[in-house]
PDB file of N, CA, C and O in Angstrom:
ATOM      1  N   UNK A   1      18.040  -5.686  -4.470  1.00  0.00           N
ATOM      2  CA  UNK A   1      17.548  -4.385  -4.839  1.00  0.00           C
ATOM      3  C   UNK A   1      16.489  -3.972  -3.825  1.00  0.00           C
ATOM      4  O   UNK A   1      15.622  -4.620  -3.240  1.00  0.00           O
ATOM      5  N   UNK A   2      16.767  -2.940  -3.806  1.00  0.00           N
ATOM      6  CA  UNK A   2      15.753  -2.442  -2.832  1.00  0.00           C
ATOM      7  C   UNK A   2      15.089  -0.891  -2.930  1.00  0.00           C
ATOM      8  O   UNK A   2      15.749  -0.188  -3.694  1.00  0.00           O
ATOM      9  N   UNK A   3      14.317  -0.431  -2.529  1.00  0.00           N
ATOM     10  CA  UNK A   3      13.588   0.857  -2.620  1.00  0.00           C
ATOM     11  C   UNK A   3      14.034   1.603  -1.624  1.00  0.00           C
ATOM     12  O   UNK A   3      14.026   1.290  -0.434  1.00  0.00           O
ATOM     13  N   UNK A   4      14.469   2.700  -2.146  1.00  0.00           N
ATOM     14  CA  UNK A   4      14.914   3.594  -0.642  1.00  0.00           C
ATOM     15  C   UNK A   4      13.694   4.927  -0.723  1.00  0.00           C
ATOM     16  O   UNK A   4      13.232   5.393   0.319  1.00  0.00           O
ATOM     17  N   UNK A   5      13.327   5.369  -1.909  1.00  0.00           N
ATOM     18  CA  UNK A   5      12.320   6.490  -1.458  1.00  0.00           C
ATOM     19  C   UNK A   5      11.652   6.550  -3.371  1.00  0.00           C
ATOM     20  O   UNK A   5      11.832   6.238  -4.548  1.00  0.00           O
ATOM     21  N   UNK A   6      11.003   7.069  -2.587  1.00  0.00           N
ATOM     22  CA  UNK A   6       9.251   7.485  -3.924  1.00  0.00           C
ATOM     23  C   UNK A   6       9.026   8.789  -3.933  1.00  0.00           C
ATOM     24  O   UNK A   6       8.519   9.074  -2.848  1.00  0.00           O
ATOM     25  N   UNK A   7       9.135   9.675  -4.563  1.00  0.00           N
ATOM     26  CA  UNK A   7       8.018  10.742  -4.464  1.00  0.00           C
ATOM     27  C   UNK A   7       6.932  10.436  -5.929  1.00  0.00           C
ATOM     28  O   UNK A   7       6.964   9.854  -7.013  1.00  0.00           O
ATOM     29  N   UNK A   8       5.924  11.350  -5.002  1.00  0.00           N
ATOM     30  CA  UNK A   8       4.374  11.077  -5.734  1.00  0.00           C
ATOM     31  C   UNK A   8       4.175  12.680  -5.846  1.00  0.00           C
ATOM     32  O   UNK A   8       4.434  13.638  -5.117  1.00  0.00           O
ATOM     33  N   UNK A   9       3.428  12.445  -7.468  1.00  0.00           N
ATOM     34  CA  UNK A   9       3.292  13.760  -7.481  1.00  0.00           C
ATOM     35  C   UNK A   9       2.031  13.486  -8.099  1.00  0.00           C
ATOM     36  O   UNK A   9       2.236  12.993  -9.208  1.00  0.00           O
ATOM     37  N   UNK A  10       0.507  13.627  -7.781  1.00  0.00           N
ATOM     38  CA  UNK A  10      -0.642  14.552  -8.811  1.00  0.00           C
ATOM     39  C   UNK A  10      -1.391  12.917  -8.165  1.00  0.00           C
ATOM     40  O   UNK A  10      -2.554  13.081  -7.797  1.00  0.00           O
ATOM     41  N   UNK A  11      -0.990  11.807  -8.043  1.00  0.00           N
ATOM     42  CA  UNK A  11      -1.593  10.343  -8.254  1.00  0.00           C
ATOM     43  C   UNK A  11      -2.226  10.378  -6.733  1.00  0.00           C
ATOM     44  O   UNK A  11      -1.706  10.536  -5.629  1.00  0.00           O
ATOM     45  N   UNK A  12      -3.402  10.189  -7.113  1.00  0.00           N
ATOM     46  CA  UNK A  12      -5.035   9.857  -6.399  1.00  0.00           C
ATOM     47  C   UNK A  12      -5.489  11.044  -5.803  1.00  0.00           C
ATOM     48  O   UNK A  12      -6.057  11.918  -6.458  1.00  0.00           O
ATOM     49  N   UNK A  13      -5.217  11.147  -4.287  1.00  0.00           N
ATOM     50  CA  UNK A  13      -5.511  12.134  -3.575  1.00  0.00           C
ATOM     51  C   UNK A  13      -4.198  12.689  -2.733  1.00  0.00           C
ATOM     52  O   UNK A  13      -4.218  13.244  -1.634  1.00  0.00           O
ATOM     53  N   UNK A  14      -3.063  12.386  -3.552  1.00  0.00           N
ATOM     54  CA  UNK A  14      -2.071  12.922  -3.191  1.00  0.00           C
ATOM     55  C   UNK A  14      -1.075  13.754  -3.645  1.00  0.00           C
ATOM     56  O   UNK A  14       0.033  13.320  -3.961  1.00  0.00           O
ATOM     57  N   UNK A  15      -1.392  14.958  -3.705  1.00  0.00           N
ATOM     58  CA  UNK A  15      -0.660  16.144  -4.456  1.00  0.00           C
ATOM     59  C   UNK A  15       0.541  16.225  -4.493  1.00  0.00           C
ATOM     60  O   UNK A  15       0.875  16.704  -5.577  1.00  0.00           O
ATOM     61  N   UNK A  16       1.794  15.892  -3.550  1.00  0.00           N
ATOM     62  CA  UNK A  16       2.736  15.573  -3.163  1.00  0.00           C
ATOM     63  C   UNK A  16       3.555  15.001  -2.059  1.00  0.00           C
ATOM     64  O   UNK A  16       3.170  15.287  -0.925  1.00  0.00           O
ATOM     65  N   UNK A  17       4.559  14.285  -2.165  1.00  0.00           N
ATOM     66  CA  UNK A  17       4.877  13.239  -1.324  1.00  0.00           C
ATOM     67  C   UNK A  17       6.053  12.547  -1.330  1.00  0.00           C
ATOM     68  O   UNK A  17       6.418  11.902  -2.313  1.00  0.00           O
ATOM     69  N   UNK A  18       6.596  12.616  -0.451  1.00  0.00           N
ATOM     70  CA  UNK A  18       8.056  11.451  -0.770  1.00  0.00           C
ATOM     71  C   UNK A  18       8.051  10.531   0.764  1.00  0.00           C
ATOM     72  O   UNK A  18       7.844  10.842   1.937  1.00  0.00           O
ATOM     73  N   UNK A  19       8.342   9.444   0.155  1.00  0.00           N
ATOM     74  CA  UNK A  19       8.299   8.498   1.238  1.00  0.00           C
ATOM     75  C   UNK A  19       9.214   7.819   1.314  1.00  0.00           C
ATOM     76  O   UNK A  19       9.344   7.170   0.276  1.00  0.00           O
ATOM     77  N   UNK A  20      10.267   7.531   2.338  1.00  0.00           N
ATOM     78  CA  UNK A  20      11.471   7.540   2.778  1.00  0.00           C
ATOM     79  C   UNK A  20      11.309   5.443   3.221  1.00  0.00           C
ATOM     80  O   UNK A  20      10.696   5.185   4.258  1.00  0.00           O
ATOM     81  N   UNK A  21      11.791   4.405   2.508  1.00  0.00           N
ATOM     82  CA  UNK A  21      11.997   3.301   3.047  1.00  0.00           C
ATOM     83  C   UNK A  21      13.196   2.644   3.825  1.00  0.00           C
ATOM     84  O   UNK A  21      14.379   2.584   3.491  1.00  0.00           O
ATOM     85  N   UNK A  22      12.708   2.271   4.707  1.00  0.00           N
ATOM     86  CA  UNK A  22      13.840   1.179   5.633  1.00  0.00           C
ATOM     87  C   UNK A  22      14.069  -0.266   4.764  1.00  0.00           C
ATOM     88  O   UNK A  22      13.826  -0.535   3.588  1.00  0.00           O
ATOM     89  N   UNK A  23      14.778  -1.261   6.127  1.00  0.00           N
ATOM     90  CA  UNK A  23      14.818  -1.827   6.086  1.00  0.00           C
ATOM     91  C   UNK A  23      13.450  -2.690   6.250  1.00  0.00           C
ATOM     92  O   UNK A  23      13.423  -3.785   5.688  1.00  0.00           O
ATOM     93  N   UNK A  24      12.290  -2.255   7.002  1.00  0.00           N
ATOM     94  CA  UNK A  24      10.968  -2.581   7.051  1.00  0.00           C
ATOM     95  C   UNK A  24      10.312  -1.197   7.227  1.00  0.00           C
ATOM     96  O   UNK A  24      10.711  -0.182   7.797  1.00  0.00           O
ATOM     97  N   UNK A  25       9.185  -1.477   6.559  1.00  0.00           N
ATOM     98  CA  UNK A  25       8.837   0.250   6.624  1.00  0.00           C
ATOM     99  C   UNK A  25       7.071  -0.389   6.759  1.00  0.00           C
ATOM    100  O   UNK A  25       6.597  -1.285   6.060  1.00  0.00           O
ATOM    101  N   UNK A  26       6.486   0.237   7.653  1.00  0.00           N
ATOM    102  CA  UNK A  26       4.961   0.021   8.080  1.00  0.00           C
ATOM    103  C   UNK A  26       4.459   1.440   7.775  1.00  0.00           C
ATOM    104  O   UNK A  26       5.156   2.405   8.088  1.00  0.00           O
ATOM    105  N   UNK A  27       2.962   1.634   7.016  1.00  0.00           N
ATOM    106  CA  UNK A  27       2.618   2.443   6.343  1.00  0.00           C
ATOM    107  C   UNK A  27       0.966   2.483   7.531  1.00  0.00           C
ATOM    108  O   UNK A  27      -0.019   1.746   7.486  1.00  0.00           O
ATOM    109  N   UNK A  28       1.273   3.635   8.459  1.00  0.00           N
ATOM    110  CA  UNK A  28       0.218   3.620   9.726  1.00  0.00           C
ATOM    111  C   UNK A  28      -0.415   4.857   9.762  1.00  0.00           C
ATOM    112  O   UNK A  28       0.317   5.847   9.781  1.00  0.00           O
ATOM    113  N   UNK A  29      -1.467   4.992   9.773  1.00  0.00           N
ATOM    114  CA  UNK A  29      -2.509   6.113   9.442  1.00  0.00           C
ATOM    115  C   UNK A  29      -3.798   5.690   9.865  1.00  0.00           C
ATOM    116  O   UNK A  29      -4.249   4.595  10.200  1.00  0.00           O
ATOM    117  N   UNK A  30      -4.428   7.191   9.738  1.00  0.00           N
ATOM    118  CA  UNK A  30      -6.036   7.164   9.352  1.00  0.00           C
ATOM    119  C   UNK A  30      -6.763   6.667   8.573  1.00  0.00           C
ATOM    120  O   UNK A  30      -5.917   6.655   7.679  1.00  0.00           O
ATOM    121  N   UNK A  31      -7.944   6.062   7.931  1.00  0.00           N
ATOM    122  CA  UNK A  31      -8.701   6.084   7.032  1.00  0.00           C
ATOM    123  C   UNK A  31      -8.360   6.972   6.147  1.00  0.00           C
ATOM    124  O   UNK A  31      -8.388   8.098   6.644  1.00  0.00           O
ATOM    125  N   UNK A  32      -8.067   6.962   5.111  1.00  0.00           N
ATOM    126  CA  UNK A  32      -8.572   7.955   4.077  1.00  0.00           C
ATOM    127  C   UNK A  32      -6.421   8.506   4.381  1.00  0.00           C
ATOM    128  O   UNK A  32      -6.117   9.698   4.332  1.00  0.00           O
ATOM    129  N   UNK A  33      -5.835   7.922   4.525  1.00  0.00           N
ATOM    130  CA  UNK A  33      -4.621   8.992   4.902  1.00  0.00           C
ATOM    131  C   UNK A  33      -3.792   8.772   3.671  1.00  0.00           C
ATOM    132  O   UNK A  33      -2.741   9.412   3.637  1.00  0.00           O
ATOM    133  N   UNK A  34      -4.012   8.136   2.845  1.00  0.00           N
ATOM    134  CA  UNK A  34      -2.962   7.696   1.682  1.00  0.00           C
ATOM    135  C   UNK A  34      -2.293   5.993   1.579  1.00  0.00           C
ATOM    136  O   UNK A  34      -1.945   5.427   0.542  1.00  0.00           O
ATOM    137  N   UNK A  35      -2.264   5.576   2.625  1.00  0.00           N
ATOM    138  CA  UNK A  35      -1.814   4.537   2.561  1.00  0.00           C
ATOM    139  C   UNK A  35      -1.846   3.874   1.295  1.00  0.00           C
ATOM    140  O   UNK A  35      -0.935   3.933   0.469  1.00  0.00           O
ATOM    141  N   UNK A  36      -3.058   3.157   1.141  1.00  0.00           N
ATOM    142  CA  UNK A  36      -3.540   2.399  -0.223  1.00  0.00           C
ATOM    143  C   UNK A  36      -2.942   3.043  -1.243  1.00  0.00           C
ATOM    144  O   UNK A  36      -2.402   2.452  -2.178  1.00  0.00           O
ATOM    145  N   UNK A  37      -3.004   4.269  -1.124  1.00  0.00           N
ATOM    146  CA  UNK A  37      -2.074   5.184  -2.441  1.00  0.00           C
ATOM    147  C   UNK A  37      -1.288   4.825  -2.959  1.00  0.00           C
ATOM    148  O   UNK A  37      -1.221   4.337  -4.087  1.00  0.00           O
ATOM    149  N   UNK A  38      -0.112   5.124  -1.756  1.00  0.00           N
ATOM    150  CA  UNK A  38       1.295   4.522  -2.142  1.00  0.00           C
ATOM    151  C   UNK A  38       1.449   3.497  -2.471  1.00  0.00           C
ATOM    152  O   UNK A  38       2.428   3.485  -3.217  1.00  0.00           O
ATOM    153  N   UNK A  39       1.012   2.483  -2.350  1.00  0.00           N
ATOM    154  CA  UNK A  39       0.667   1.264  -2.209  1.00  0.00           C
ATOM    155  C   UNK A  39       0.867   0.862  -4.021  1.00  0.00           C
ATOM    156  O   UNK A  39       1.648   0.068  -4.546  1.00  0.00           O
ATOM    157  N   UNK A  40       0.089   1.534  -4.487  1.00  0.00           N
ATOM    158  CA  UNK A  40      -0.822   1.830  -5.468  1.00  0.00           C
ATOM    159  C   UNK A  40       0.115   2.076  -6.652  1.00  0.00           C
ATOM    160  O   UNK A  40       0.081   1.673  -7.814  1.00  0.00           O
ATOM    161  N   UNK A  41       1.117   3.009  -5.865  1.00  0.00           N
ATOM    162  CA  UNK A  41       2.145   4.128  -6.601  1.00  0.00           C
ATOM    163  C   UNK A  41       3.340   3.096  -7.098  1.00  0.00           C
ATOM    164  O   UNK A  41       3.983   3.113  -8.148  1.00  0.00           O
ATOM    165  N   UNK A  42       3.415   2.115  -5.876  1.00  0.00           N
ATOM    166  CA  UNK A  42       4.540   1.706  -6.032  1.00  0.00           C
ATOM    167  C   UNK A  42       4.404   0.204  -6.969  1.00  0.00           C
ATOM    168  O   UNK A  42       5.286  -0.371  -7.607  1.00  0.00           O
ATOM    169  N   UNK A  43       2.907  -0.180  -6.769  1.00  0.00           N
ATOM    170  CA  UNK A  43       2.865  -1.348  -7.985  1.00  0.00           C
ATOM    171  C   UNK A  43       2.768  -0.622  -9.628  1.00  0.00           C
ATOM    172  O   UNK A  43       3.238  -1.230 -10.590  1.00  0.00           O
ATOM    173  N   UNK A  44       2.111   0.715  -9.779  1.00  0.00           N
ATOM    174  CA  UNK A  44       2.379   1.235 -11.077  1.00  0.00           C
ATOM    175  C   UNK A  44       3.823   1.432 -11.739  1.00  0.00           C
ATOM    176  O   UNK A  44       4.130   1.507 -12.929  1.00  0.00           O
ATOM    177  N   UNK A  45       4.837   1.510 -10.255  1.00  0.00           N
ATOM    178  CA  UNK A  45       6.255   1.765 -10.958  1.00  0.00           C
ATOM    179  C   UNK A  45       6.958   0.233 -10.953  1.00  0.00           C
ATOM    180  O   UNK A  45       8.110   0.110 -11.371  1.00  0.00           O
ATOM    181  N   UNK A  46       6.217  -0.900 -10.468  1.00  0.00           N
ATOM    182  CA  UNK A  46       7.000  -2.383 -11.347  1.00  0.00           C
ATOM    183  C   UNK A  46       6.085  -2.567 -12.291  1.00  0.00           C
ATOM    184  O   UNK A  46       6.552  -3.208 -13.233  1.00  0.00           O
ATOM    185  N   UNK A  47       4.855  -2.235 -12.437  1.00  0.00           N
ATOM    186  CA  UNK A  47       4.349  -2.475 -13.435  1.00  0.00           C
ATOM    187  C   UNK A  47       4.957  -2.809 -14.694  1.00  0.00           C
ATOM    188  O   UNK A  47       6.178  -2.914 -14.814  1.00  0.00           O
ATOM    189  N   UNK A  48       4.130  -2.983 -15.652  1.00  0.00           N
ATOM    190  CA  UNK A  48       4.494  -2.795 -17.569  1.00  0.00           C
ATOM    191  C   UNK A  48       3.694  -1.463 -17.884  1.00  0.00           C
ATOM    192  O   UNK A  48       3.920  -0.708 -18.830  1.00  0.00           O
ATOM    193  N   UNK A  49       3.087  -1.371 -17.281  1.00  0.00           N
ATOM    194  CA  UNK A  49       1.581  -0.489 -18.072  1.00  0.00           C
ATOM    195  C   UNK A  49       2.034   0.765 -18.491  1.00  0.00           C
ATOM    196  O   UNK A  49       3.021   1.226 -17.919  1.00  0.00           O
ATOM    197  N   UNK A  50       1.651   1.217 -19.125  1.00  0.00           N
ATOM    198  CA  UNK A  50       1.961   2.875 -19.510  1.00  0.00           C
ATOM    199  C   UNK A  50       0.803   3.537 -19.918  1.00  0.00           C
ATOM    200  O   UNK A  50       0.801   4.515 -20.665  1.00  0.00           O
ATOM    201  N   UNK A  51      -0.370   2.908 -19.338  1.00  0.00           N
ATOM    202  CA  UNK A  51      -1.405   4.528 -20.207  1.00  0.00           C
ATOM    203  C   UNK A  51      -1.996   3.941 -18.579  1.00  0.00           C
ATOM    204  O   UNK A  51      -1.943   2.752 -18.266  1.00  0.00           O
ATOM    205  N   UNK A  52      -2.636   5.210 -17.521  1.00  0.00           N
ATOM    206  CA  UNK A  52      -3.095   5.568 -16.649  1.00  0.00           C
ATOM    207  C   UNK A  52      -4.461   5.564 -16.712  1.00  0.00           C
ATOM    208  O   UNK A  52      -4.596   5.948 -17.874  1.00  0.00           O
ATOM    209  N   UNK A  53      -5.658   5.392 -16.263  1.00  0.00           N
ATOM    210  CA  UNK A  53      -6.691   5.745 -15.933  1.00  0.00           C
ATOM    211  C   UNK A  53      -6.836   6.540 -14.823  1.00  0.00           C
ATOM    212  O   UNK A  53      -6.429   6.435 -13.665  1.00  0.00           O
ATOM    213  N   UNK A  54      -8.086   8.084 -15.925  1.00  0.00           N
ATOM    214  CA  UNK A  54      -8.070   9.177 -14.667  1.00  0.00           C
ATOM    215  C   UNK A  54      -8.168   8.945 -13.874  1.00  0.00           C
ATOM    216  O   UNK A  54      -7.617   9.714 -13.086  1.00  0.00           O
ATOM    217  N   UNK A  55      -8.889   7.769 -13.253  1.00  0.00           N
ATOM    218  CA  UNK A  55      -9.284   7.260 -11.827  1.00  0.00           C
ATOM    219  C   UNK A  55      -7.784   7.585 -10.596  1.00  0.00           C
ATOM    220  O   UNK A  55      -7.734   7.718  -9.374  1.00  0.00           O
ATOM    221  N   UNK A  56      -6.903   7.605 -11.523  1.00  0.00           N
ATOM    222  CA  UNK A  56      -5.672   7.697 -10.925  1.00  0.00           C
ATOM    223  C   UNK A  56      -4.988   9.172 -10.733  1.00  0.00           C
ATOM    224  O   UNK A  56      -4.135   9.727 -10.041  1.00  0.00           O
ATOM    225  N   UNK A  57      -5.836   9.426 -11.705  1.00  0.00           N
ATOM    226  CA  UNK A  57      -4.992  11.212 -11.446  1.00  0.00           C
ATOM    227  C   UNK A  57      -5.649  11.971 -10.049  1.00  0.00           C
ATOM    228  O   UNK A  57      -6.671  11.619  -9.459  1.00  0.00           O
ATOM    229  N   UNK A  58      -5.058  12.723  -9.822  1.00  0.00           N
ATOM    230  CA  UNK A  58      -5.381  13.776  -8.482  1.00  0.00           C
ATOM    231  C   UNK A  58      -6.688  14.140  -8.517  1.00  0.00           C
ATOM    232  O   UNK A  58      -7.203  14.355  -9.614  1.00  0.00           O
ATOM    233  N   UNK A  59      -7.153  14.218  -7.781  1.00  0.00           N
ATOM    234  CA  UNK A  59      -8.778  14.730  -7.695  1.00  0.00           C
ATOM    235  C   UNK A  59      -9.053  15.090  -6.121  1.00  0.00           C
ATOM    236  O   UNK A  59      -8.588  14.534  -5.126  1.00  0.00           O
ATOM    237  N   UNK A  60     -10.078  16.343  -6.223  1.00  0.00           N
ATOM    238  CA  UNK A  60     -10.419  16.708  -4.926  1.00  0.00           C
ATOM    239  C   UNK A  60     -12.133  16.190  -5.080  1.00  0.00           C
ATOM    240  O   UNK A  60     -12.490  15.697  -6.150  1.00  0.00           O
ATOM    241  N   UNK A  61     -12.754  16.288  -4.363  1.00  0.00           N
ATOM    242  CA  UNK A  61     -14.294  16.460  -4.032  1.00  0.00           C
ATOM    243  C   UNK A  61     -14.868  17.719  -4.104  1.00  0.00           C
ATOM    244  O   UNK A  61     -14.342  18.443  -3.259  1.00  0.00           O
ATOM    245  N   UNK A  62     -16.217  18.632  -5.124  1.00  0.00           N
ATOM    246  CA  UNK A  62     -16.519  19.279  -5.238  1.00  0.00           C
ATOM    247  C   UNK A  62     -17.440  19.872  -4.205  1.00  0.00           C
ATOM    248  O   UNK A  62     -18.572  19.480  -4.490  1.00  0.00           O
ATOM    249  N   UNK A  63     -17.471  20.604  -3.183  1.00  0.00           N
ATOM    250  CA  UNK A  63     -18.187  21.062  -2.234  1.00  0.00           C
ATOM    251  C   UNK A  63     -19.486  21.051  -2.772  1.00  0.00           C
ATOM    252  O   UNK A  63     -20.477  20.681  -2.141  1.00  0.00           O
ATOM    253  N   UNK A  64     -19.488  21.577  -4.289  1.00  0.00           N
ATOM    254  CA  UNK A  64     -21.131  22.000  -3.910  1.00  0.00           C
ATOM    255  C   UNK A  64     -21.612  20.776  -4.416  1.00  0.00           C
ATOM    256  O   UNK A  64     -22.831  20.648  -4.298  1.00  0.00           O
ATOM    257  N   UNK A  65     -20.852  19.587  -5.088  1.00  0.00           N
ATOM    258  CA  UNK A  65     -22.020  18.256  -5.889  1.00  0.00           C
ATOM    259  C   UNK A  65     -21.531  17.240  -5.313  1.00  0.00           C
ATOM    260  O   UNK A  65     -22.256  16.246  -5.308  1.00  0.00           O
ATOM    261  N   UNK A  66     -19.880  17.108  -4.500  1.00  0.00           N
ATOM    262  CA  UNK A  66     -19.761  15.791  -3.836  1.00  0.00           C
ATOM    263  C   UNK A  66     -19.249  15.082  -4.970  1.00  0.00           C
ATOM    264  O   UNK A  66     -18.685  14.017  -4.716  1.00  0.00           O
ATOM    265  N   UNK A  67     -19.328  15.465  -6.236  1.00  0.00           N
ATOM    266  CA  UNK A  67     -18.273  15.287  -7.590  1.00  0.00           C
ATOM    267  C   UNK A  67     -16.715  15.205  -7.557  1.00  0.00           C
ATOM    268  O   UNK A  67     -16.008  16.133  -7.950  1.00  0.00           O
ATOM    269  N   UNK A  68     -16.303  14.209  -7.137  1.00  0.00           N
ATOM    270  CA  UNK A  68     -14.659  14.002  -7.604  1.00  0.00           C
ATOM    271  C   UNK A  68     -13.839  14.830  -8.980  1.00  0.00           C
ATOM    272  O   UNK A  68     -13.876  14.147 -10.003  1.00  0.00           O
ATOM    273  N   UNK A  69     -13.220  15.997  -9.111  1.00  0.00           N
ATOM    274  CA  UNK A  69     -12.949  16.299 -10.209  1.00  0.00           C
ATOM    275  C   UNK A  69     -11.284  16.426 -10.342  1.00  0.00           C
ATOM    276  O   UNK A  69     -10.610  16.928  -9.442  1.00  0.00           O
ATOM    277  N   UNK A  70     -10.719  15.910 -11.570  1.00  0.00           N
ATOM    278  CA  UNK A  70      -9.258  16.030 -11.486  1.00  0.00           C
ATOM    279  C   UNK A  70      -8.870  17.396 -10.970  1.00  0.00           C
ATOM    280  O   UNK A  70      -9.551  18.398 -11.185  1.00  0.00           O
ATOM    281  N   UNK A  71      -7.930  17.391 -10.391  1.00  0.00           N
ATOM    282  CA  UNK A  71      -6.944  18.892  -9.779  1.00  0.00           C
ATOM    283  C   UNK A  71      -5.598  18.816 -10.112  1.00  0.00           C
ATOM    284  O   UNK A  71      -4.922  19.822  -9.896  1.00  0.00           O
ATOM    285  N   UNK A  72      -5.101  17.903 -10.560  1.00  0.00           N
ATOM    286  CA  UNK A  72      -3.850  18.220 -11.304  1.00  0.00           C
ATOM    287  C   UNK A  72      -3.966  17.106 -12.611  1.00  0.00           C
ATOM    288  O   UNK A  72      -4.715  16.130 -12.631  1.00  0.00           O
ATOM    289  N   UNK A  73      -2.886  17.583 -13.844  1.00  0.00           N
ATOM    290  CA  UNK A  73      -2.889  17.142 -14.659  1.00  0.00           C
ATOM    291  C   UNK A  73      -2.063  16.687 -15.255  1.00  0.00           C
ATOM    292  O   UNK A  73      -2.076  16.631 -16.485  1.00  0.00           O
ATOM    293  N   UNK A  74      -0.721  16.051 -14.183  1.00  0.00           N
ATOM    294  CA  UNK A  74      -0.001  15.335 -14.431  1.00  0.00           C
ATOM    295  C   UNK A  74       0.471  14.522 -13.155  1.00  0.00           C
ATOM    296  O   UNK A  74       0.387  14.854 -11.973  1.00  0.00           O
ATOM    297  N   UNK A  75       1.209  12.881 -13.950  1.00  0.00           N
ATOM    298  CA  UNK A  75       1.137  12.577 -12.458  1.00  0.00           C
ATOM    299  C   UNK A  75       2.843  12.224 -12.786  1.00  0.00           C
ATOM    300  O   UNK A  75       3.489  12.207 -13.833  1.00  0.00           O
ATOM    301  N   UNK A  76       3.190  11.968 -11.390  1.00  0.00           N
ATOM    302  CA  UNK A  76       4.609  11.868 -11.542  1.00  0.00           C
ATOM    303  C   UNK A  76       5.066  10.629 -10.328  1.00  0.00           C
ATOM    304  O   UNK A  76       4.625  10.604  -9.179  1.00  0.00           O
ATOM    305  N   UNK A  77       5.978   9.717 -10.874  1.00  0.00           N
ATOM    306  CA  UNK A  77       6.185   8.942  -9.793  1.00  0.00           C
ATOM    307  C   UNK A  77       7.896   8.427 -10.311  1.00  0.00           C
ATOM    308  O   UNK A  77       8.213   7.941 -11.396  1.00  0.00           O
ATOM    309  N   UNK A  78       8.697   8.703  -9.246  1.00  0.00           N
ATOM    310  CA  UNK A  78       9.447   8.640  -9.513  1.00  0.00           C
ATOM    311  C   UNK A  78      10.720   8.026  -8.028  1.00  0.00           C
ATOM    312  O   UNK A  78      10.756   8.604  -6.942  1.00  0.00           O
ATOM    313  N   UNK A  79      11.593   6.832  -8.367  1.00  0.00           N
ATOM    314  CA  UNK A  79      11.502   6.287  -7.486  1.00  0.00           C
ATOM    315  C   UNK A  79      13.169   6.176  -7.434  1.00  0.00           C
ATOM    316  O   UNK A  79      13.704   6.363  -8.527  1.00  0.00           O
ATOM    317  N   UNK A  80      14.156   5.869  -6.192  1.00  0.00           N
ATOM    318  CA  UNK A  80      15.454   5.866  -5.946  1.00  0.00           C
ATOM    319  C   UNK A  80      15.529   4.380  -5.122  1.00  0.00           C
ATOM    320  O   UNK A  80      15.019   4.115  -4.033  1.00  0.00           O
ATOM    321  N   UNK A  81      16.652   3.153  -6.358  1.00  0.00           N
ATOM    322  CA  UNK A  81      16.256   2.266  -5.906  1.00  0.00           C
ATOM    323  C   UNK A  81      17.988   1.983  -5.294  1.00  0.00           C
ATOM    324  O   UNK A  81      18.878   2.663  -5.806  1.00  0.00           O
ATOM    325  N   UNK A  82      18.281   1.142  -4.395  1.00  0.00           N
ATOM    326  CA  UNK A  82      19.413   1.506  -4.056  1.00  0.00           C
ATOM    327  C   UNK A  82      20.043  -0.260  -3.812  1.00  0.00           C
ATOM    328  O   UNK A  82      19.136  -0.883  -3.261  1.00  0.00           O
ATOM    329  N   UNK A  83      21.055  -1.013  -4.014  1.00  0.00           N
ATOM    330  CA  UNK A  83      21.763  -2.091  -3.775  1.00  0.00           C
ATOM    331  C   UNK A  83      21.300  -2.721  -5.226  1.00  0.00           C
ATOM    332  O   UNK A  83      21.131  -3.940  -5.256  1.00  0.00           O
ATOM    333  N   UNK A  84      21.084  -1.954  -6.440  1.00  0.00           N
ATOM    334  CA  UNK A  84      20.964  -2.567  -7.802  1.00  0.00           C
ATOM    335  C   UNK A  84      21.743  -3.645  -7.990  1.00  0.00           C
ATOM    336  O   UNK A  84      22.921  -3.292  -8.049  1.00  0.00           O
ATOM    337  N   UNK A  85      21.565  -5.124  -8.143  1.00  0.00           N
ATOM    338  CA  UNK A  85      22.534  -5.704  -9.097  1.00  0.00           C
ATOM    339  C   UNK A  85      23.177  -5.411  -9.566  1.00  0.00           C
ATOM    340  O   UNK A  85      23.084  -4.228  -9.239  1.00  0.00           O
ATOM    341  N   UNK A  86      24.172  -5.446 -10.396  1.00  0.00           N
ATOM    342  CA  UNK A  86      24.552  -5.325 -11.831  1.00  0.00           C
ATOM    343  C   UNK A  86      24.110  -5.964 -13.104  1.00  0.00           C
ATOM    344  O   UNK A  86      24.119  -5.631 -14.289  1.00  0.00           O
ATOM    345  N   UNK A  87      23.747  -6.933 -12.470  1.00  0.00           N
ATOM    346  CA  UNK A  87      23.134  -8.172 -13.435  1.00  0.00           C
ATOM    347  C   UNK A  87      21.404  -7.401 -14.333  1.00  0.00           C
ATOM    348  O   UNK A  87      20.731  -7.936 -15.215  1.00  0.00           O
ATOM    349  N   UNK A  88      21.170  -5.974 -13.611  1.00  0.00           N
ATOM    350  CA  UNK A  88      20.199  -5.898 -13.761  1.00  0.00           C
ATOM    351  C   UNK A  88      20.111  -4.427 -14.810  1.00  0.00           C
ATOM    352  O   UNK A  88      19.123  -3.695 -14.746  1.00  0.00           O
ATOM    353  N   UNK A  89      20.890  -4.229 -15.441  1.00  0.00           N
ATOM    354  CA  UNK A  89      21.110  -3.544 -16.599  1.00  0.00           C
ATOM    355  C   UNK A  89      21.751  -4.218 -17.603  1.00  0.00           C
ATOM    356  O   UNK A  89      22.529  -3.572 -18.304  1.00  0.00           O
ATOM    357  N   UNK A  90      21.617  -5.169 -17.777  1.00  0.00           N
ATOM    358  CA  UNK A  90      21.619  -6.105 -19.133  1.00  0.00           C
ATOM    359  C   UNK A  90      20.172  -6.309 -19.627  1.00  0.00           C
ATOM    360  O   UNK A  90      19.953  -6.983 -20.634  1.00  0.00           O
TER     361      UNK A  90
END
């Protein structure tokens, strides 16, 4: 099994996003570019967990206090996994 693509919708500082996987896929950026995000995105979708902490929802930085405040209010992650088992819908 394998992951062929993610989109992210509302989760951290990333409003939207789809990210396209290879056969090896290197995640190369700036500081601050999302990386860790996805990262992030993609252990919440093997996870078990089902209740989120806002820490996770979208948020910008408030110009005038430097206050992190949510900006969207839903998050969405949703993923296309491709060479499934069969063994793996039992």
């Amino acid at each position: 099994m394998r992951l062929h693509r993610l989109e992210i919708s509302g989760f951290k500082r990333i409003h939207s996003a789809t990210v396209e996987f290879g056969e090896a896929t290197f995640l190369i950026g700036a500081n601050n570019a999302g990386k860790s995000s996805v990262l992030q995105a993609v252990e919440w979708l093997l996870s078990a967990r089902t209740v989120m902490d806002q820490c996770f929802y979208c948020s910008e930085a408030d110009p005038d206090t430097g206050e992190n405040k949510i900006s969207c209010k839903t998050v969405t992650l949703e993923a296309e996994f491709r060479d499934v088992p069969d063994q793996s819908s039992e």
